[in-house]
BAKE-387164 format. One record per residue: chain; residue number from 1; x, y, z of N, C-alpha, C in turn. Coordinates in steps of 0.2 Angstrom, whole numbers, plus 5000, padded with zeros to 4 digits. Layout:
BEGIN
+--------+-----+--------+---------+------+---------+----------+-------+--------+---------+------+
| cadena | num | n.east | n.north | n.up | ca.east | ca.north | ca.up | c.east | c.north | c.up |
+--------+-----+--------+---------+------+---------+----------+-------+--------+---------+------+
|      A | NUM |      X |       Y |    Z |       X |        Y |     Z |      X |       Y |    Z |
...
+--------+-----+--------+---------+------+---------+----------+-------+--------+---------+------+
// end
This chain:
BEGIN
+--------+-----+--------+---------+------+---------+----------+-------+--------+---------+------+
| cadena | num | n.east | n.north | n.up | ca.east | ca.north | ca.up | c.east | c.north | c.up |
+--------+-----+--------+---------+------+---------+----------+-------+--------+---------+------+
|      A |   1 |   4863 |    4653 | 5458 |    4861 |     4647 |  5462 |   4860 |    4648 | 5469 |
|      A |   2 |   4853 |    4646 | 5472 |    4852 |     4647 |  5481 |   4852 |    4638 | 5483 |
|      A |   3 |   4854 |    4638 | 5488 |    4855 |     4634 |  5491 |   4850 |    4634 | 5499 |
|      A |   4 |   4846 |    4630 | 5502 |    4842 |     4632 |  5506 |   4843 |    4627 | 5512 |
|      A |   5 |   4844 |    4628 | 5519 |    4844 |     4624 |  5523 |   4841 |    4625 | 5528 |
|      A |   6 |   4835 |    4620 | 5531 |    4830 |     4623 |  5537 |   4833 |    4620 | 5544 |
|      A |   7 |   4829 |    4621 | 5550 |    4832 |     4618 |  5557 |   4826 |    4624 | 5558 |
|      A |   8 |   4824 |    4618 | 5567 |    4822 |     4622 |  5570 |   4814 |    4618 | 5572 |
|      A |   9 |   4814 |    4613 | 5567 |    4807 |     4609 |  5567 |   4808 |    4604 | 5573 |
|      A |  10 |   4800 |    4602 | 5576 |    4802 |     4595 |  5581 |   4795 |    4596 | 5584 |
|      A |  11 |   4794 |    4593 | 5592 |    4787 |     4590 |  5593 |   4784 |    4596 | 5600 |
|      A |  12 |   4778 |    4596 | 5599 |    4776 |     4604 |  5603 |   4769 |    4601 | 5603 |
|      A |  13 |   4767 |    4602 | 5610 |    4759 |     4602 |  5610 |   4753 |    4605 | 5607 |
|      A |  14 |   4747 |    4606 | 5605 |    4744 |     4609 |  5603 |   4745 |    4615 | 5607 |
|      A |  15 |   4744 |    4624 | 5603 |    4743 |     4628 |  5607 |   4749 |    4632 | 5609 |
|      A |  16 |   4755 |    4627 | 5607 |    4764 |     4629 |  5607 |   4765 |    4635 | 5602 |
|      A |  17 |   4772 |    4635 | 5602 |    4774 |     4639 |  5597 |   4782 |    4634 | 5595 |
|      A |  18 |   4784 |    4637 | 5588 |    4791 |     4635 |  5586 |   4792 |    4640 | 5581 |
|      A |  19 |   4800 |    4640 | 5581 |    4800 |     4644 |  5575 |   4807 |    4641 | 5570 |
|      A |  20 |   4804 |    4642 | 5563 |    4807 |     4636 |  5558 |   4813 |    4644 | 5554 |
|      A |  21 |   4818 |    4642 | 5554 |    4823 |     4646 |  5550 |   4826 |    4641 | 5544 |
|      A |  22 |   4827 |    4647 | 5541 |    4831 |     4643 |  5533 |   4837 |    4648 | 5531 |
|      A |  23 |   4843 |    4644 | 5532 |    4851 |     4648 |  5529 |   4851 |    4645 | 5521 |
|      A |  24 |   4851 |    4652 | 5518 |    4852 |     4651 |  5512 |   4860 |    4655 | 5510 |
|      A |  25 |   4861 |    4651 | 5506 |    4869 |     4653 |  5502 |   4868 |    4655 | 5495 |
|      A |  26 |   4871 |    4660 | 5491 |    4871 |     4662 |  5486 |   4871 |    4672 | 5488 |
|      A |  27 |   4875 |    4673 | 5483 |    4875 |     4683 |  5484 |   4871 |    4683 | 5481 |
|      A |  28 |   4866 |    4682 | 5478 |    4862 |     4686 |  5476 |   4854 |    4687 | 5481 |
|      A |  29 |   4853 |    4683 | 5486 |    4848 |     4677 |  5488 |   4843 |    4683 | 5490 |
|      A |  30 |   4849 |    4691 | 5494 |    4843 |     4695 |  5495 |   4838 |    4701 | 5490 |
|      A |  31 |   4840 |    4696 | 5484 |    4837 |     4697 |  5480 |   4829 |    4694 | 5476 |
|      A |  32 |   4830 |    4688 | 5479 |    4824 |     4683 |  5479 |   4819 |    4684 | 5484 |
|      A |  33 |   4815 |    4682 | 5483 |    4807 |     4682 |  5487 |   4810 |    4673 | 5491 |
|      A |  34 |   4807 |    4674 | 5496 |    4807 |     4667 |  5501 |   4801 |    4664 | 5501 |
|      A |  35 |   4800 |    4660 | 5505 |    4792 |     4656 |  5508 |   4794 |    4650 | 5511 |
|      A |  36 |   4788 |    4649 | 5511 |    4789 |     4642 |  5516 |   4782 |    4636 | 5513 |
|      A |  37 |   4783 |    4629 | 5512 |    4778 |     4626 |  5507 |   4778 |    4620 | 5513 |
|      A |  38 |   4773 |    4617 | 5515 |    4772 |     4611 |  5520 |   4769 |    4606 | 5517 |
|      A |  39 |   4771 |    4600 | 5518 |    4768 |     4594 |  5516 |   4767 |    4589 | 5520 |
|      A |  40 |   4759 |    4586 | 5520 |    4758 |     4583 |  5527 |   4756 |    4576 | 5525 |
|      A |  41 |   4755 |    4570 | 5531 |    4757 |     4565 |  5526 |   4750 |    4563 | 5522 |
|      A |  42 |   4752 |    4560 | 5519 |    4746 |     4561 |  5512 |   4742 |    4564 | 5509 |
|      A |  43 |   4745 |    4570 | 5509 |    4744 |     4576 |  5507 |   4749 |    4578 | 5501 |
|      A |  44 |   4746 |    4584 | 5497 |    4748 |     4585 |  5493 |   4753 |    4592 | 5496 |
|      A |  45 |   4760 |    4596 | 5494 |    4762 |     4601 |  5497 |   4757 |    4607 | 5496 |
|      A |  46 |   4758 |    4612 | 5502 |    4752 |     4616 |  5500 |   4759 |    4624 | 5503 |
|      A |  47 |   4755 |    4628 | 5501 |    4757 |     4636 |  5501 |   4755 |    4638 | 5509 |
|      A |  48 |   4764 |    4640 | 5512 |    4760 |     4642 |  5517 |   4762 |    4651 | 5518 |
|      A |  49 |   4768 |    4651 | 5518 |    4770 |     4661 |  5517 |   4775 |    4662 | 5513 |
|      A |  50 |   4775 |    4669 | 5510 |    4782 |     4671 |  5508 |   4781 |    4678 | 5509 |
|      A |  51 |   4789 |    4679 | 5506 |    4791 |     4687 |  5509 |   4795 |    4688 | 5504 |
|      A |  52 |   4794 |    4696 | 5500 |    4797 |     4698 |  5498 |   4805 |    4699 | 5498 |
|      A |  53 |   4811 |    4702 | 5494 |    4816 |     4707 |  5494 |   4816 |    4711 | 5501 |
|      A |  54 |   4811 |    4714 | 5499 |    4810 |     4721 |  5503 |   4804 |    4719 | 5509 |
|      A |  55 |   4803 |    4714 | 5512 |    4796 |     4713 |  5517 |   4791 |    4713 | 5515 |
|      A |  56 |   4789 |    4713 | 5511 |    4781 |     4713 |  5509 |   4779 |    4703 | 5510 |
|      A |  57 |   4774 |    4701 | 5513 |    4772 |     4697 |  5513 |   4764 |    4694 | 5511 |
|      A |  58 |   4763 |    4686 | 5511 |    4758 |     4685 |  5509 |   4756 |    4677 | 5514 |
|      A |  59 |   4752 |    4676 | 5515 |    4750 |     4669 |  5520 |   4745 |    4665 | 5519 |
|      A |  60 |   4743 |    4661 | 5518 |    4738 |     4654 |  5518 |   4733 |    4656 | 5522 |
|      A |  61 |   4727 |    4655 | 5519 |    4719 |     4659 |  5524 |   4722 |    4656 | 5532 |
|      A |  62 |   4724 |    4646 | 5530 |    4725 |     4644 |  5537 |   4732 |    4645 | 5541 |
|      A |  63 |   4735 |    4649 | 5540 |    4740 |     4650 |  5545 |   4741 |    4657 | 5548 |
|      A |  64 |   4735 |    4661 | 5544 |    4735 |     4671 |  5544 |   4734 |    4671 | 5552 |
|      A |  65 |   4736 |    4676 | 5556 |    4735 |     4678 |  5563 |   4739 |    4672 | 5565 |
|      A |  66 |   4743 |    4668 | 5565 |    4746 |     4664 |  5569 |   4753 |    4664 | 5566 |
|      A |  67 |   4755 |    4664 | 5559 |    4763 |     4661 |  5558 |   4764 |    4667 | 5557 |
|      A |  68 |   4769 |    4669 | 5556 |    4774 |     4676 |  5556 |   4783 |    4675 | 5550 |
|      A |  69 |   4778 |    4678 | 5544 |    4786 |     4675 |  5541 |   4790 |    4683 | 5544 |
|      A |  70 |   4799 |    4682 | 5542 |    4803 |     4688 |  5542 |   4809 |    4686 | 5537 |
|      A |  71 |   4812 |    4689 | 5537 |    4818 |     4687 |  5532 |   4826 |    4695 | 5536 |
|      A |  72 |   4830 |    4691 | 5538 |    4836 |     4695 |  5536 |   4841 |    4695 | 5532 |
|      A |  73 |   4842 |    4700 | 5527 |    4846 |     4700 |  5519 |   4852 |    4703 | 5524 |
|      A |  74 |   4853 |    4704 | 5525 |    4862 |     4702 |  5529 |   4864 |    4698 | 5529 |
|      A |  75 |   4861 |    4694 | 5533 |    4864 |     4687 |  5536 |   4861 |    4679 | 5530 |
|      A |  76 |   4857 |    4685 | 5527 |    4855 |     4676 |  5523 |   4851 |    4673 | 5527 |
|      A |  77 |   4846 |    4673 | 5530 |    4842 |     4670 |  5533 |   4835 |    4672 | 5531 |
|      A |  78 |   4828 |    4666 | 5534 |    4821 |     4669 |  5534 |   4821 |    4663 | 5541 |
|      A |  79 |   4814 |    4668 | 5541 |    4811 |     4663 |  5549 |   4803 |    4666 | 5545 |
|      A |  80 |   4802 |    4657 | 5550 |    4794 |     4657 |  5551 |   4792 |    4656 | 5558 |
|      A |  81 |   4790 |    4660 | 5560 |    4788 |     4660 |  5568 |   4780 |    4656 | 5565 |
|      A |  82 |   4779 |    4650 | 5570 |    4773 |     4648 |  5571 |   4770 |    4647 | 5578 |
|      A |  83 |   4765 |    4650 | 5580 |    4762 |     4651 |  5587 |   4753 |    4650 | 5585 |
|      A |  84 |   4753 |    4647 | 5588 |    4744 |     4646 |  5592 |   4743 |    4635 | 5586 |
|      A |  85 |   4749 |    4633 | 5587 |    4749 |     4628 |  5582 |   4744 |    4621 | 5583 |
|      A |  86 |   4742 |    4621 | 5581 |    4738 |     4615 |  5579 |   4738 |    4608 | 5575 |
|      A |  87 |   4736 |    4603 | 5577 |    4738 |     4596 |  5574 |   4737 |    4596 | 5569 |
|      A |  88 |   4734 |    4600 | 5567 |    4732 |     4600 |  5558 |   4738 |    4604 | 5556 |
|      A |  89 |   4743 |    4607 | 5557 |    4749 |     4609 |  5556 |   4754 |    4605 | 5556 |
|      A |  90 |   4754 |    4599 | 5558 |    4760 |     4595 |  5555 |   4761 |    4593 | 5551 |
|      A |  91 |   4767 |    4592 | 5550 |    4771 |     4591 |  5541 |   4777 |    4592 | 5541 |
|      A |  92 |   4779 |    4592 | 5535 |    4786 |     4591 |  5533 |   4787 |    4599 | 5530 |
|      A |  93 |   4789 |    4605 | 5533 |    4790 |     4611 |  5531 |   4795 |    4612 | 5526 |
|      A |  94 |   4796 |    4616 | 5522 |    4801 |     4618 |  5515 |   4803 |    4625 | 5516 |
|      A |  95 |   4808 |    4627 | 5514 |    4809 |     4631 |  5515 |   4812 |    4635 | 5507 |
|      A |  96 |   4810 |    4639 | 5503 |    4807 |     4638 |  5494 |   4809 |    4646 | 5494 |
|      A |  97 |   4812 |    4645 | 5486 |    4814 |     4653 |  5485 |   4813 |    4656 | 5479 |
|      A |  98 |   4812 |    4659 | 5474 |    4809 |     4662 |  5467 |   4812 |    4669 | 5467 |
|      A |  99 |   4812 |    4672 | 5461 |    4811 |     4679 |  5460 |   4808 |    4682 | 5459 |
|      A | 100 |   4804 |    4681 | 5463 |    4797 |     4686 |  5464 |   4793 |    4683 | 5469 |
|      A | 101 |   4789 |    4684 | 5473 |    4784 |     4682 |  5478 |   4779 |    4676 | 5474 |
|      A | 102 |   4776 |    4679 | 5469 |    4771 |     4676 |  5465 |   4774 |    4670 | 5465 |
|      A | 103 |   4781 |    4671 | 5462 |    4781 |     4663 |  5459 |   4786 |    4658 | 5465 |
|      A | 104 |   4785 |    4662 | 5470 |    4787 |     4657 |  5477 |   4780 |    4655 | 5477 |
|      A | 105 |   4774 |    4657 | 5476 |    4768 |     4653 |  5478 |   4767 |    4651 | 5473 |
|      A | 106 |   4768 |    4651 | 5467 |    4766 |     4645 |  5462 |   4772 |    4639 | 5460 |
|      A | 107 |   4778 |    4642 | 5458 |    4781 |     4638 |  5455 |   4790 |    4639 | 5460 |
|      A | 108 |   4791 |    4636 | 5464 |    4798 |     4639 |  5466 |   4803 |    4638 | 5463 |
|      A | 109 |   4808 |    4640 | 5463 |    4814 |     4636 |  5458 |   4819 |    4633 | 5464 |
|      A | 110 |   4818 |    4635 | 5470 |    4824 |     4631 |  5476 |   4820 |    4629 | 5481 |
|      A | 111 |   4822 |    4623 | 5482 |    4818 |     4620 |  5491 |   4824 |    4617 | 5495 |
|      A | 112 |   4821 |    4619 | 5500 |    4829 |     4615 |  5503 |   4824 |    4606 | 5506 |
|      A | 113 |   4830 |    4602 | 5510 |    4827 |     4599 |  5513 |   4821 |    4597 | 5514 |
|      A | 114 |   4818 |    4602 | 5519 |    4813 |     4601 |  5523 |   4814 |    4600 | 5531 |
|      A | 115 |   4811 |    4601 | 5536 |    4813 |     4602 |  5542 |   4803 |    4596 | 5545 |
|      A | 116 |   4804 |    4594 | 5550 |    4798 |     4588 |  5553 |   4796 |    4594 | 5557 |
|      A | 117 |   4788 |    4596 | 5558 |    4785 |     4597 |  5565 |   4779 |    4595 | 5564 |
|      A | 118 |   4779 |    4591 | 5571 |    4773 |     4588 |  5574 |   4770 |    4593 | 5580 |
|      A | 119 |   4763 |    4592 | 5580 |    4759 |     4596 |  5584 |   4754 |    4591 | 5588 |
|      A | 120 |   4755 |    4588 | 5595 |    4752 |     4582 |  5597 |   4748 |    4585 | 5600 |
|      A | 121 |   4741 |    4583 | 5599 |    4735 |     4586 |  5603 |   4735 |    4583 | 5610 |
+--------+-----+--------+---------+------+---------+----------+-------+--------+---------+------+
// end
């Protein structure tokens, strides 16, 4: 079982930056693939990053060159660094875990919460 908790979301001008972390619980956790899945209002949720075991990652056409996922398995942590952010970037951010990368982007089996960032033009 992973348990996932996010922090780190809030209000930033276009052109900012923020960076979203998720503390996850469970021994096995750095064994799972991470990501991160946003859902904005009236919208359906959509695939934004994730990151292997071992760092290999994969990102959304619309967030490449700007979000930066990372993950440290020591301490049970991932981060999303988001820079150069845009109003079409706000949402409600997830923090999503699977065993294997693929199926963070398709089907995850943990979300945490969710963390609020707004991007005000």
């Amino acid at each position: 079982q992973v348990q996932l908790v996010e922090s780190g979301g809030g209000l930033v001008q276009a052109g900012g930056s923020l960076r979203l972390s998720c503390a996850a619980s469970g021994r096995t956790f750095s064994t799972y693939a991470m990501g991160w899945f946003r859902q904005a209002p009236g919208k359906e949720r959509e695939f934004v990053a994730a990151i292997s075991w071992s760092g290999g990652n994969t990102y959304a056409d619309s967030v490449k060159g700007r979000f930066t996922i990372s993950r440290d398995n020591a301490k049970n942590t991932g981060n999303l660094q988001m820079n150069s952010l845009k109003p079409e970037d706000t949402a409600v951010y997830y923090c999503v875990a699977a065993q294997t990368i693929w199926a963070v982007r398709t089907t995850p089996n943990y979300w945490g919460q969710g963390t609020q960032v707004t991007v005000s033009s």
